[in-house]
C-alpha positions as CSV (number, residue, x, y, z in Angstrom):
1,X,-10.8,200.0,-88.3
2,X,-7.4,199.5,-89.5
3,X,-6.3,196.5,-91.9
4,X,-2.5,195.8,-93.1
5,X,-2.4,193.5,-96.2
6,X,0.9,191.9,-97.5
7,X,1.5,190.0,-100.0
8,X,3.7,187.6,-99.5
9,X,6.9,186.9,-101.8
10,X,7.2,190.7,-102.1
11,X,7.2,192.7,-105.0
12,X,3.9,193.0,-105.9
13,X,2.4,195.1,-102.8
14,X,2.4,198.4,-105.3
15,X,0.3,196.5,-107.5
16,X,-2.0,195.5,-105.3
17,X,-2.3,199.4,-103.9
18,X,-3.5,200.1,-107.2
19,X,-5.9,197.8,-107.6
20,X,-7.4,198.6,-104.7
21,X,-7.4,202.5,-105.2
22,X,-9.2,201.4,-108.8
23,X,-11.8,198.7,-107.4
24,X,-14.8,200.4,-106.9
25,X,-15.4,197.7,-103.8
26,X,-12.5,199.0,-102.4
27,X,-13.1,202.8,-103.0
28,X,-14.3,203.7,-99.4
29,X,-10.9,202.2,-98.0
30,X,-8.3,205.1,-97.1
31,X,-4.9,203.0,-98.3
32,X,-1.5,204.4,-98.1
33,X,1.9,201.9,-97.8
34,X,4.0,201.3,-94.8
35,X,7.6,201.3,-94.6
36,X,9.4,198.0,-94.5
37,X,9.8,196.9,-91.5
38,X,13.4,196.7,-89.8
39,X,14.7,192.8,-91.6
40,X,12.4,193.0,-94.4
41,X,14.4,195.4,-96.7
42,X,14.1,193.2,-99.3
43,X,10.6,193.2,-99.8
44,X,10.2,197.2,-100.5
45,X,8.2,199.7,-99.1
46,X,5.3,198.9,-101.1
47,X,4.5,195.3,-99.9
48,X,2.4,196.1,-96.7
49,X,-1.3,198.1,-97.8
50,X,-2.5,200.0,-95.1
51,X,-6.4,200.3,-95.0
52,X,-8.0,202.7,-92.9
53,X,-12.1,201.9,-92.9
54,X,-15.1,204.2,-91.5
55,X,-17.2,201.5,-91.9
56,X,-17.0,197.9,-91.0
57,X,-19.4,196.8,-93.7
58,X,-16.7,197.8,-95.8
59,X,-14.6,195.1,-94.3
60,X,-15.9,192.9,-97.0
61,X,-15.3,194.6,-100.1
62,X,-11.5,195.5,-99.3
63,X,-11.3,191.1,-98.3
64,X,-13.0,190.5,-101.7
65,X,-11.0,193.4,-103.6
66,X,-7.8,191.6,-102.6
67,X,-9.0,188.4,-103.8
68,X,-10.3,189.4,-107.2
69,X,-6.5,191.4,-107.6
70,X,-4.9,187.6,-106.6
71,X,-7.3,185.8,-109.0
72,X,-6.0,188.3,-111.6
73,X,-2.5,187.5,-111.0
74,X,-3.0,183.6,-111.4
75,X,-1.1,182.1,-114.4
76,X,-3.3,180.0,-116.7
77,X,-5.3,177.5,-114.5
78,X,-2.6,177.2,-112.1
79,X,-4.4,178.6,-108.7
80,X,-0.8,177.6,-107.0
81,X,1.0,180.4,-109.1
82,X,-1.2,183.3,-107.7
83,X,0.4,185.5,-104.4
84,X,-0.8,184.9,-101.3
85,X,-1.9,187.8,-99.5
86,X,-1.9,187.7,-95.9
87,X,-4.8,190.1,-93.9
88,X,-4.1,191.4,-90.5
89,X,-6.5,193.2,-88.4
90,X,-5.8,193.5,-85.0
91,X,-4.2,190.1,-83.2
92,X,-5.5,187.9,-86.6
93,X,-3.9,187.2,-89.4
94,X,-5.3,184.8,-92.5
95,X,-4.2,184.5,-95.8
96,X,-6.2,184.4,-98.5
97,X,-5.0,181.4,-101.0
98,X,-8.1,180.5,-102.6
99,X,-10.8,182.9,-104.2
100,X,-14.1,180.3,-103.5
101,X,-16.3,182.2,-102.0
102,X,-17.0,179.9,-98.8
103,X,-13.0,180.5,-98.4
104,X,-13.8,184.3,-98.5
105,X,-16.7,184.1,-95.9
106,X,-14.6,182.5,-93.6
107,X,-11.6,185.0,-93.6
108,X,-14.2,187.8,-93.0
109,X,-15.6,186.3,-90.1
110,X,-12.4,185.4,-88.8
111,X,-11.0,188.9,-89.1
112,X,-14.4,190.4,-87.7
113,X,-14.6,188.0,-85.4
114,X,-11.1,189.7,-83.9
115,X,-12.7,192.7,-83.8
116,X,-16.3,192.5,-82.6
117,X,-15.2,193.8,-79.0
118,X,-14.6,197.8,-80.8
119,X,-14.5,198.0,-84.4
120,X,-13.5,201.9,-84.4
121,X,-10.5,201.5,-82.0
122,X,-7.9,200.9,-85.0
123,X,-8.9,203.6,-87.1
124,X,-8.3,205.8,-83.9
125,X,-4.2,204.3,-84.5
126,X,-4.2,202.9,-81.5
């Protein structure tokens, strides 16, 4: 199962790698970063996070990783200031813009939900 997460407004996709490398809800994800692609120069290399899973339960820690890492990065009680970070798996996309849990349930079955045909296919690269 393969996931690409970008956060959006650039510049902070290096700091989300680490996070992730350092969440131990995330640990089982294989992550490396993609290139930029060809228009998006400007965001860096490090803005898309490439997760490879084994295991779709998994899924769920790497959607609630991401959202603790843009709860962290919310300034003072502003939820606005935080990064959006947009999910991708497969032909969805969702962002995640809110860290209340019924928001986070809903991205995960959105995202499996786009999946549920063959959840090993992506991690095969295809």
């Amino acid at each position: 199962m393969q996931v690409r997460l970008r956060v959006e407004g650039g510049g902070e996709g290096g700091d989300l790698l680490r996070w992730l490398r350092n969440d131990p809800v995330a640990a089982h994800a294989k992550l490396s970063v993609l290139p930029a692609e060809p228009g998006q120069s400007e965001m860096g290399v490090a803005d898309v996070v490439q997760a490879v899973l084994d295991d779709p339960a998994g899924f769920s820690g790497l959607v609630i990783a991401a959202a603790a890492w843009r709860d962290a990065r919310r300034q003072g009680r502003n939820r606005a200031t935080a990064p959006t970070v947009k999910i991708q798996y497969r032909e969805a996309t969702v962002e995640i813009t809110h860290d209340d849990p019924a928001e986070i349930r809903r991205i995960i079955d959105t995202l499996t939900a786009s999946g549920s045909d063959s959840v090993d296919e992506g991690a095969a690269g295809s």
